[in-house]
C-alpha positions, 0 to 999 in steps of 0.5 A: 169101466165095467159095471160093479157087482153088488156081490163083491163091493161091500167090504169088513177090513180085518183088524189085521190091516191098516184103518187108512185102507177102508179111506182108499177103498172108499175113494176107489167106489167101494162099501168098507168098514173097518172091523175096529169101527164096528166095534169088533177089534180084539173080538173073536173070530167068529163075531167077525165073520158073524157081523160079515154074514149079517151085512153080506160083506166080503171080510178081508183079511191076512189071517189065514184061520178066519177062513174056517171051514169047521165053523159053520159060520164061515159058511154063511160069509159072502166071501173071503179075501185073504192076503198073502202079502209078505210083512215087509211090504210097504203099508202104501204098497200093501193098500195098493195091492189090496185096492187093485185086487178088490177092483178087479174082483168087484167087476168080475166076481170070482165063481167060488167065495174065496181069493187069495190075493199076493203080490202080482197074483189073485187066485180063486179057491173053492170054500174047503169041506167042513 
């Protein structure tokens, strides 16, 4: 197994996706914690991104509005990985994508600080200009 970048192996799960996710990241190597465990649930999105740039965590996330530009916080996020995963994926097979992807990601960091992450697909996007 290639060896693990620093960079993209500390992860802040959004509220938006299932609490079990961070026990199957964990399993799988990986640094997450769940933003409901750092007491973030229900908070704003920039108290989100702000505590994902103090603990240089990628925020994972389905919420496509937690990637923005125009808040000069989302500047200093180490990365964002956004689902494109439709709802009525199974939670189990949600996680796998997700675990699958980051996995990936961990072992070859991708150049530019966001992915989007569907079914069968990663793809990697410049950060947008604010």
């Amino acid at each position: 197994m290639a060896p693990v970048s620093p960079a993209w192996s500390r992860f802040l799960v959004d509220e938006d996706l299932p609490h079990s996710l961070v026990a199957d990241l964990r399993d799988a190597g990986l640094d997450a914690v769940h933003a409901v465990d750092v007491e973030l649930g229900g908070r704003p999105d920039a108290l989100v991104r702000e505590l994902a740039a103090a603990s240089s965590r990628i925020l994972v996330t389905r919420d496509v509005g937690m990637v923005a530009p125009r808040d000069p916080g989302s500047r200093s996020v180490p990365g964002f990985v956004l689902l494109r995963v439709p709802t009525a994926v199974l939670v189990a097979d949600l996680k796998v994508i997700i675990v699958r992807a980051l996995l990936s990601l961990s072992q070859a960091p991708p150049s530019d600080p966001i992915v989007v992450v569907e079914p069968g697909r990663v793809r990697v996007r410049r950060r947008p200009s604010p």
